[in-house]
C-alpha positions in Angstrom: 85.7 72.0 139.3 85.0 73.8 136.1 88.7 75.3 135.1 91.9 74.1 134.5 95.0 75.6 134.2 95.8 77.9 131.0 91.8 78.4 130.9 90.3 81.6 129.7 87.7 83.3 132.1 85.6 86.0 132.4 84.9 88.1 135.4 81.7 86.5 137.4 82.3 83.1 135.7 81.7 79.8 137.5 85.1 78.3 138.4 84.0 75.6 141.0 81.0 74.7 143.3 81.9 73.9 146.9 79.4 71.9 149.3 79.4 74.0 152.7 77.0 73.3 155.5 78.2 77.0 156.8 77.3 78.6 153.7 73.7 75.8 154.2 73.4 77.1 157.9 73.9 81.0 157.0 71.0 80.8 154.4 68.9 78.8 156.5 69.0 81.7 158.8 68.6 84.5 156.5 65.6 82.2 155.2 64.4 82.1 158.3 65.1 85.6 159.5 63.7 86.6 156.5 60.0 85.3 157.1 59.8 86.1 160.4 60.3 89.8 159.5 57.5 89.5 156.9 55.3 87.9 159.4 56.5 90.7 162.1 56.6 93.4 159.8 52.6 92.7 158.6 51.1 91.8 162.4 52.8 95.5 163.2 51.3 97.7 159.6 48.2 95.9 159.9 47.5 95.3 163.5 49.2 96.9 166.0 49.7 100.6 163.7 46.2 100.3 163.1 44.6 99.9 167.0 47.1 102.7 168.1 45.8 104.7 165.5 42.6 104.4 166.3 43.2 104.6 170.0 42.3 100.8 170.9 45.8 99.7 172.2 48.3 101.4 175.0 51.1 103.3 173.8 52.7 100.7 175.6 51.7 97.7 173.2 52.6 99.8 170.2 56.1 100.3 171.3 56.4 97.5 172.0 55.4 95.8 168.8 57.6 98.5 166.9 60.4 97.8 168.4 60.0 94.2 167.8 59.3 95.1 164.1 62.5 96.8 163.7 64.3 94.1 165.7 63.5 91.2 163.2 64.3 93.9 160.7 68.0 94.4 162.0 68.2 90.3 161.8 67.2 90.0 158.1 70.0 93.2 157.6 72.5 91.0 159.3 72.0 87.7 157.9 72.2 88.9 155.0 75.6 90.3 155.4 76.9 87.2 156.8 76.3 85.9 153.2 77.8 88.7 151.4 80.7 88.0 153.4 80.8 84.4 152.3 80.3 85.1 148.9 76.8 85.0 148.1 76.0 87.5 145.4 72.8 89.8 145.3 71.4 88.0 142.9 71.3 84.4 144.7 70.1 86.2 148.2 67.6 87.2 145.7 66.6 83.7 144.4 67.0 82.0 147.6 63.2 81.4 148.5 63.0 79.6 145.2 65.8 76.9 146.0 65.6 73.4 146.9 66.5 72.5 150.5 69.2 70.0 148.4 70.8 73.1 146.8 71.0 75.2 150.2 74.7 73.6 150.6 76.0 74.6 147.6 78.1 78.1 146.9 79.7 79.2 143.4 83.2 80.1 143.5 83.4 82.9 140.9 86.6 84.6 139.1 87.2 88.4 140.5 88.4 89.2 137.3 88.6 88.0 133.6 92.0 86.5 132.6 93.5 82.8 132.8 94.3 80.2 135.1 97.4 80.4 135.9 97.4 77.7 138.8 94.9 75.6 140.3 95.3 74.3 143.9 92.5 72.3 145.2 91.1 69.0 143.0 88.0 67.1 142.9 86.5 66.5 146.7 89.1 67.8 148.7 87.7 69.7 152.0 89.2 73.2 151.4 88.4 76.0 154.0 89.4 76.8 158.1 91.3 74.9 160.3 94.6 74.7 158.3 93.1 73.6 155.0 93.5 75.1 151.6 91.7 78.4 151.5 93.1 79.3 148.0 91.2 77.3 145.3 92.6 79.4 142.0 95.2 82.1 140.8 93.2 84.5 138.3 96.1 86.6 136.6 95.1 89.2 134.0 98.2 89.1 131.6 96.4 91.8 128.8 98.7 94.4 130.1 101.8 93.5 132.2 104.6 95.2 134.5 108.6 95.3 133.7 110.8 96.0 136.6 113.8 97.3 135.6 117.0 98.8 137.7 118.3 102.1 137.3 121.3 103.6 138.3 121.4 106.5 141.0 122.9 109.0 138.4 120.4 108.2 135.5 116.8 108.3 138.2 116.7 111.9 137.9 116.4 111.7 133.8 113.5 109.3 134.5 110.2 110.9 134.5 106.4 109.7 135.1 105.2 108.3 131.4 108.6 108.2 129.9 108.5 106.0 126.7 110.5 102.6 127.1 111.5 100.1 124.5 111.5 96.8 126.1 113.9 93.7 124.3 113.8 90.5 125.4 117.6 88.8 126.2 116.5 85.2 124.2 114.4 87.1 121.2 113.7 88.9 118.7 110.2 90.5 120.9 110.1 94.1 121.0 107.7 96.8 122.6 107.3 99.8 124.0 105.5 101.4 127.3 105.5 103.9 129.8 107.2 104.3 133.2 104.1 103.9 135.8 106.1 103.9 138.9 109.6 105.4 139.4 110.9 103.9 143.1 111.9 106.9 146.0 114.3 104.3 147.3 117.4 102.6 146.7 117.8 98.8 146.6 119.7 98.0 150.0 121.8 95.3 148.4 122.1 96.7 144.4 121.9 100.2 145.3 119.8 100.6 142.2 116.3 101.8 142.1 113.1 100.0 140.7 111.3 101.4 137.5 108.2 99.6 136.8 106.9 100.5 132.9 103.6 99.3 131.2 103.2 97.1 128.0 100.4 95.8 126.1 100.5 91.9 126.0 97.3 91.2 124.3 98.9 88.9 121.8 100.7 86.8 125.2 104.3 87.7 123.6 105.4 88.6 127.1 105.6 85.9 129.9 105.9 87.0 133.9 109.7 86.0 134.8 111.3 86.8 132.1 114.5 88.6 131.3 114.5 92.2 129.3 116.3 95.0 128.5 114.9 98.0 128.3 115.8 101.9 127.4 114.0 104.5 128.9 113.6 107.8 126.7 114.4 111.2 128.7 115.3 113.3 125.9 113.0 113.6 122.4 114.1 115.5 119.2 113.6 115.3 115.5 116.5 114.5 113.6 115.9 115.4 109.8 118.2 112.7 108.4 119.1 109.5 110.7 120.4 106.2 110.0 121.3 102.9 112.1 124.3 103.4 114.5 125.5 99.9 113.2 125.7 102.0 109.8 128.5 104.0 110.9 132.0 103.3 111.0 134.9 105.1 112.0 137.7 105.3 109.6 141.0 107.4 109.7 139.2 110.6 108.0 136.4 110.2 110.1 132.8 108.3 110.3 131.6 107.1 107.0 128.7 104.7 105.6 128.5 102.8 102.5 127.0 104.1 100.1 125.3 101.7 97.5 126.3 102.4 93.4 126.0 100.9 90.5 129.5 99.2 91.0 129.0 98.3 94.9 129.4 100.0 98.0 131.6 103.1 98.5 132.8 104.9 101.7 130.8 107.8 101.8 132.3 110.5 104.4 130.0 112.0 106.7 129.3 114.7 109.7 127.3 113.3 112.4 125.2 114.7 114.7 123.7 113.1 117.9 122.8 109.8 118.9 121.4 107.4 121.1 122.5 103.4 121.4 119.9 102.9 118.5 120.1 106.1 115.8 123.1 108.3 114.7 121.6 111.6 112.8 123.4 112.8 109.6 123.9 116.1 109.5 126.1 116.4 105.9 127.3 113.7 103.1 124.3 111.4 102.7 120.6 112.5 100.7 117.7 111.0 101.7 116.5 107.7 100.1 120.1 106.2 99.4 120.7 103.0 100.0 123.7 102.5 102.7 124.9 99.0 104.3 123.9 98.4 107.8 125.5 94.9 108.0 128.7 93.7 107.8 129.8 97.0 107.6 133.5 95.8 108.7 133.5 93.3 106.1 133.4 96.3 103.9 135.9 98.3 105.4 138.5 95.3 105.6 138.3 95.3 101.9 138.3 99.1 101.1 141.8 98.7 103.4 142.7 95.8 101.7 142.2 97.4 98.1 144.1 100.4 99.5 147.4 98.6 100.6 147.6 96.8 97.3 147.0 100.4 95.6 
């Protein structure tokens, strides 16, 4: 066993090494196979080809010897698939004359793809294979790039498009990202009646564990505001919205005209100039004392 758990690999990296008198008796054969089609191959090119050729030997014989030629060909050609199918890569078929009858048995387990461990199932010496044994001896997850399943509502699906940007939150954090929507369900949920959105994000870093609970937004609309400031910013007074403003004294009530907004961003369209300084905390705090300082006044 050469992983553990939480271990980095790469794609075609040795995980384990199993001891399989299959995988010894399937390159035994191909081994075997193998020569006698050399041997079959060179007694046809150089003896039987040659006598036909030069009219010493029945049609018959040479057939006869050519279909036995391409016989022990076929058997190479299916031995040899037999250990694809177990595993064996090109380049051990390859190196197989060269091996020690000792190392015959032996097969490397190698990871599909490059990631990490993320479960290990077999240990040391266990017998793993048919017959109701473990066949599963790791879980290779690549966590670079990861999926978010979110519900949507039946009303909202049809603002959801293919590539849609999505800010993604998560519940217990202050983690946030964005990706795109990848997969946009045809189907409602039986039991929620909602349907599955599945967006993209990056996870290079390993921010974002499998299992976890998100919010996300998903964008359907995009347009440039020229002035916007934090919807938290805003609050509603009698005359209307206002922010405070920051001034030499404190912060004043600033009245203002607002335009549209989303959960996040409320745009400005008159009463506030770029590059001043507004509250966008405890905002209330600062309206409960403007109202205070009024009903003394």
């Amino acid at each position: 066993m050469r992983k553990n758990i939480g271990d980095p690999v790469e794609k075609n990296e040795v995980l384990a090494i199993l001891e399989s008198r299959e995988i010894a008796e399937a390159k035994s054969e191909y081994l075997a196979a193998r020569l006698t089609n050399d041997l079959q191959q060179d007694l046809f090119e150089r003896g039987e080809k040659v006598l036909w050729e030069r009219k010493i030997s029945s049609e018959q014989q040479f057939l006869r010897a050519r279909n036995e030629a391409a016989r022990t060909k076929m058997r190479v050609d299916i031995t040899r698939q037999k250990l694809f199918a177990l595993g064996v890569t090109e380049a051990e078929i390859v190196g197989l004359p060269e091996q020690s009858e000792a190392t015959l048995r032996r097969q490397e387990v190698r990871s599909p793809i490059s990631g990490h461990v993320v479960e290990r199932k077999v240990e040391l010496g266990v017998a793993v294979g048919r017959d109701q044994l473990e066949t599963e001896l790791f879980v290779i997850a690549d966590l670079d790039r990861v999926w978010v399943e979110l519900a949507v509502s039946p009303d909202d699906v049809p603002l959801v498009a293919m590539g849609a940007m999505v800010s993604v939150a998560a519940r217990a954090g202050t983690e946030r990202t964005e990706g795109k929507v990848v997969f946009i369900s045809p189907m409602l949920d039986r039991d929620t009646r909602l349907a599955r959105v599945v967006a993209e994000i990056d996870n290079t870093d390993g921010i974002w564990r499998p299992g976890s609970f998100v919010t996300a937004g998903i964008e359907f609309e995009h347009r440039q505001a020229p002035l916007a400031v934090p919807a938290a910013a805003v609050v509603t007074m009698e005359t209307g919205p206002v922010v405070f403003v920051r001034t030499p004294e404190g912060f004043a009530a600033r009245q203002i005209k607002l335009g549209q907004s989303d959960e996040q961003t409320t745009e400005v369209v008159s009463g506030l100039r770029e590059g001043e300084t507004i509250a966008v905390s405890n905002t209330f705090l600062l309206k409960a004392e403007m109202l205070k300082g009024s009903a003394e006044d």
